[in-house]
C-alpha positions as CSV (number, residue, x, y, z in Angstrom):
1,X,111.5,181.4,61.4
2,X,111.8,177.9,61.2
3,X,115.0,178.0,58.8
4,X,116.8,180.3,60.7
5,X,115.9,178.6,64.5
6,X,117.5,175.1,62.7
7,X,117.7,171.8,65.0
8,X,118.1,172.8,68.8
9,X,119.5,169.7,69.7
10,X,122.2,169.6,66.7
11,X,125.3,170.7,68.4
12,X,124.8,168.3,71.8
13,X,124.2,165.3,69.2
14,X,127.2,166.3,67.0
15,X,129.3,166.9,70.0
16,X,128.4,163.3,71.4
17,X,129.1,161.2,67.9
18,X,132.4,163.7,68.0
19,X,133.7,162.4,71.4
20,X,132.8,158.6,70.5
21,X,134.0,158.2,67.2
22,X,137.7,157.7,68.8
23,X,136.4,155.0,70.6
24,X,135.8,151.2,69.7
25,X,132.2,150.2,70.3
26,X,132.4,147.4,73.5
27,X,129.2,145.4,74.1
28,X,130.2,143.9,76.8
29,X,132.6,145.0,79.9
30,X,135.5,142.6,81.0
31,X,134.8,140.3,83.8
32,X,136.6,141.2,87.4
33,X,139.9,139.6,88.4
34,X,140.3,136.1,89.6
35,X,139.5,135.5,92.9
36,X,140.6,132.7,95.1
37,X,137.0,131.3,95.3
38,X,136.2,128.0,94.0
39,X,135.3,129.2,90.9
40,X,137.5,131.9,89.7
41,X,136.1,135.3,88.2
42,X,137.7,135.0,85.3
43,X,136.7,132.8,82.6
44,X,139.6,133.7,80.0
45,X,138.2,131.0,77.3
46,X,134.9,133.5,77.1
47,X,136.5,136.7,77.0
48,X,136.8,139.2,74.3
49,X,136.8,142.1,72.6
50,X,135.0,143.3,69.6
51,X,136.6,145.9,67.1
52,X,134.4,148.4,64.8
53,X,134.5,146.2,62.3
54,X,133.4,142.8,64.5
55,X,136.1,141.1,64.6
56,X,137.4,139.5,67.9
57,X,140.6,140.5,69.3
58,X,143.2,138.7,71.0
59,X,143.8,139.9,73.7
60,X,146.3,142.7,72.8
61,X,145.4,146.2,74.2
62,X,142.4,147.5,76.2
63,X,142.8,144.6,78.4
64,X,140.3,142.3,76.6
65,X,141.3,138.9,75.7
66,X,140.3,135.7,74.1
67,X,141.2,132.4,74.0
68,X,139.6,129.9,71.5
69,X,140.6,126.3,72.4
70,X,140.8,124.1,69.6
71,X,138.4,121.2,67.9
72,X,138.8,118.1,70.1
73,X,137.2,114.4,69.7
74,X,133.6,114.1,69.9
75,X,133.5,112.7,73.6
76,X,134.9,116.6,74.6
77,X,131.1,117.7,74.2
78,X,130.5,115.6,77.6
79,X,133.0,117.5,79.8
80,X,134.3,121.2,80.8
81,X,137.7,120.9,79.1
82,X,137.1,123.6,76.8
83,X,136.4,125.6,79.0
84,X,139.2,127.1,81.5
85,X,138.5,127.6,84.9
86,X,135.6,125.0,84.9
87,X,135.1,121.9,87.5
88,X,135.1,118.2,86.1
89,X,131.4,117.7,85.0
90,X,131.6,114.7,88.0
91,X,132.1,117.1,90.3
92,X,129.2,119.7,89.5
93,X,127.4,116.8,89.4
94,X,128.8,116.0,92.7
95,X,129.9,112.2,92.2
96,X,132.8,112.3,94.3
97,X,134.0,108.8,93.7
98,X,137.2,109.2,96.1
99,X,134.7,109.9,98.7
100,X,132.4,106.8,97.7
101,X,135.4,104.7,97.7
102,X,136.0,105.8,101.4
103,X,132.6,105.0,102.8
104,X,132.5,101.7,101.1
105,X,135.9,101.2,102.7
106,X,134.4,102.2,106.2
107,X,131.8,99.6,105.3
108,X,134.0,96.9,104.8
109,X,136.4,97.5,107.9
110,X,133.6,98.1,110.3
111,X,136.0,97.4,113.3
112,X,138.3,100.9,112.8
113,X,137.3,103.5,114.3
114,X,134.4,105.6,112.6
115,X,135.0,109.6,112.1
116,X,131.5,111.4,113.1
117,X,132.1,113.5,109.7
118,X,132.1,110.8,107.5
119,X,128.8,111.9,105.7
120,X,128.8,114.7,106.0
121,X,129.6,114.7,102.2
122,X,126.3,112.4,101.8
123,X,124.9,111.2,98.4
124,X,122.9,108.7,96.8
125,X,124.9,107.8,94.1
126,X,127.1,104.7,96.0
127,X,123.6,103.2,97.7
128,X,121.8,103.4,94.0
129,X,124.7,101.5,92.8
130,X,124.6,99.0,95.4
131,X,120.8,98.5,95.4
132,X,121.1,98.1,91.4
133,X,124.0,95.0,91.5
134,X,122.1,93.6,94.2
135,X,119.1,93.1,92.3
136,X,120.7,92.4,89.4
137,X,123.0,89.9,91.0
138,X,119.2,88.4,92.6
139,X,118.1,88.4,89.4
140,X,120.9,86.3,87.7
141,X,120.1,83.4,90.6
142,X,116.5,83.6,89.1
143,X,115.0,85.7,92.1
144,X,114.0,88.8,90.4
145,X,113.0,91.0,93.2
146,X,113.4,94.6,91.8
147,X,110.6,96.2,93.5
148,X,110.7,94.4,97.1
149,X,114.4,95.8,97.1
150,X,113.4,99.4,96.3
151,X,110.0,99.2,98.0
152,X,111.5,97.8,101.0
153,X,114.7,100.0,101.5
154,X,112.5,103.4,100.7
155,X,109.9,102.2,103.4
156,X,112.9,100.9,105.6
157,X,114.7,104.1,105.5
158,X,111.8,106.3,106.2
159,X,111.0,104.1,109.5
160,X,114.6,104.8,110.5
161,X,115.0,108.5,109.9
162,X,111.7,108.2,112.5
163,X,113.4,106.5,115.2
164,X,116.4,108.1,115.3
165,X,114.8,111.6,115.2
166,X,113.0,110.0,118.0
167,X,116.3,108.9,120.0
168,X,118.6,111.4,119.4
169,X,118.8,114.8,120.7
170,X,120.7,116.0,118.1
171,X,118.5,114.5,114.6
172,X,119.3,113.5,111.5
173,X,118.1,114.4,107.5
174,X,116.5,111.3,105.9
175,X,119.4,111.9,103.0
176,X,122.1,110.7,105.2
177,X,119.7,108.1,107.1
178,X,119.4,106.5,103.4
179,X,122.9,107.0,102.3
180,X,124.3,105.3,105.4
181,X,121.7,102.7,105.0
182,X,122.5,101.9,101.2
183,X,126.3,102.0,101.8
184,X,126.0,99.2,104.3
185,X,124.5,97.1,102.0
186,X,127.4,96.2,100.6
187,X,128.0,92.9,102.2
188,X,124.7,91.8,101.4
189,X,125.6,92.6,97.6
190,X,128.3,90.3,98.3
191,X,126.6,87.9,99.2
192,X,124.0,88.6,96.4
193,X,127.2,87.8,94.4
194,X,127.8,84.4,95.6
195,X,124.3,83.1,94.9
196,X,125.0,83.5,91.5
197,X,127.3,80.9,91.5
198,X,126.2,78.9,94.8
199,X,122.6,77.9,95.9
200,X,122.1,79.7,99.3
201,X,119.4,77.1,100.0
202,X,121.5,75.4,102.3
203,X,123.4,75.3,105.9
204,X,126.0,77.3,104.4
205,X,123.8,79.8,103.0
206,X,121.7,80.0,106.1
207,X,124.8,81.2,107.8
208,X,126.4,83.3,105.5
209,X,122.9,85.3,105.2
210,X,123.5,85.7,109.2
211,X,127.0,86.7,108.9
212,X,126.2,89.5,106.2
213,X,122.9,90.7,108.7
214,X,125.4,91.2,111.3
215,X,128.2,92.5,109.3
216,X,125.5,95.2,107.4
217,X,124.0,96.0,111.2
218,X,127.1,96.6,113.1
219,X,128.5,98.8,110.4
220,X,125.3,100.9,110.3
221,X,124.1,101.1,113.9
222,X,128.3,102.1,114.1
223,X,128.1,105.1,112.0
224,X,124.7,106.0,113.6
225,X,126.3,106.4,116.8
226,X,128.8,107.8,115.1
227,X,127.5,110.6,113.5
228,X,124.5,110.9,116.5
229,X,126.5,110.6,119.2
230,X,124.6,107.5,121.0
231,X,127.1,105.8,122.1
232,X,125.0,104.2,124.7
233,X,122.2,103.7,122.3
234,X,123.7,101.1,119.8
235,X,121.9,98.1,120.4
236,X,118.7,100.2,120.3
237,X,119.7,101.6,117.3
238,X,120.6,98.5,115.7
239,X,117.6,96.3,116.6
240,X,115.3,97.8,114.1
241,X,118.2,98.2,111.8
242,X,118.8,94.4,111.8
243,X,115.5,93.6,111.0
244,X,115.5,95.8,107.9
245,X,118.7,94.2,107.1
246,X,117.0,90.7,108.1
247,X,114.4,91.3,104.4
248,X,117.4,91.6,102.4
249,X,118.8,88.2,103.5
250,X,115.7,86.3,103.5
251,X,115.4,87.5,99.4
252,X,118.6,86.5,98.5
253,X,117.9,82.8,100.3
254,X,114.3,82.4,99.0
255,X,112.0,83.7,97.0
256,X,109.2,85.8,97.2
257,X,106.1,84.6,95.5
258,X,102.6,85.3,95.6
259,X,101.7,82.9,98.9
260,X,105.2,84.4,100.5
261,X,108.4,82.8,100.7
262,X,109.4,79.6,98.6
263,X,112.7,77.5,98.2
């Protein structure tokens, strides 16, 4: 009986391995067409297609496709060359250095007019910078004040994103209230520049500590009203902004010690 009754499910599992064994085994399926997104669909450079026997193909029939880019130096490991279809590793890091170069420009030429969109690609990158070279630039004229600098600006900031949430109808992310903040530094760095060579202990520090204040406060309280719309705001807005500003001078003039400030 059992003989004779034999394997019922034989014939369905002979008539599978029949109908496949004209067919190359596929472990993967091919990616969709290229779209116009930012990153296209297709990543040729990862495609493929793998025989019987496991070797890859090269593109020629089934439409699968490879494309193996060749050995490069040793600095190719830090970037997406290899890869096709890939962003610059800047960019998915999202340094943007055209745009950086554009704010600090804004910065410097605080008298043009301001474009309310001008963070809205914000980042932290630029103001990092800045804070760094000024403190290394304080630290060259023998005033190393690495924490005041950080310790100040992250409590500075944080006061300001208050205020103008306060003010404005509209509000504002702490993100951009620091990047606009650190951006506008930059004149102080300048200045944080010239005390390497040149003692600022002096009339002609005293005022060039008073230009840079103003220069860093217009720029800022500008792009605040700016961005906020508060056009009828900007004194308000840069009173406490001034005063934050004010800190930075008074460390690059004198030193901070453990009684306060000293020549």
């Amino acid at each position: 009986m059992w003989q004779d009754g034999g394997n019922p499910y034989a014939p369905s599992s002979q008539q599978y391995y029949n109908q496949q064994a004209g067919q190359p085994v596929q472990f993967y399926t091919p990616s969709p067409a290229p779209s116009d997104g930012y990153y296209p669909g297709s990543r040729p450079s990862l495609e493929g297609s793998m025989g019987m026997q496991g070797s890859v193909g090269s593109g020629v029939g089934n439409g699968y496709g490879g494309n193996i880019q060749p050995v490069g130096p040793w600095w190719t490991a830090f970037g997406t060359g290899g890869i096709e279809g890939e962003p610059p590793l800047l960019e998915e890091l999202g340094i943007n250095f055209s745009h950086i170069g554009q704010k600090s420009m804004a910065v410097l030429n605080p008298f043009r007019q301001v474009n309310e969109h001008i963070m809205d690609d914000a980042d932290l990158y630029g103001p990092l910078i800045f804070c760094f070279c000024f403190g290394t630039f304080l630290l060259f004229s023998g005033k190393p004040q690495f924490g005041y600098i950080y310790g100040v600006a992250l409590l500075g900031s944080a006061s300001i994103y208050t205020l103008l949430n306060l003010m404005s109808e509209t509000g504002i992310d702490a993100f951009r209230v620091a990047c606009v903040l650190g951006y506008c530094l930059l004149p102080m760095v300048v200045m944080g520049a010239i005390s390497v060579v040149v003692t600022l202990d002096g009339l002609a520090g005293y005022i060039l500590s008073v230009l840079s204040v103003l220069w860093c406060t217009y720029s800022a309280s500008g792009i605040f009203v700016a961005v906020l719309r508060m056009s009828q705001q900007r004194l308000l807005v840069a009173y406490p902004v001034g005063l934050l500003y004010g800190f930075f001078a008074l460390v690059s003039v004198f030193s901070i010690s453990g009684s306060g400030f000293s020549k």
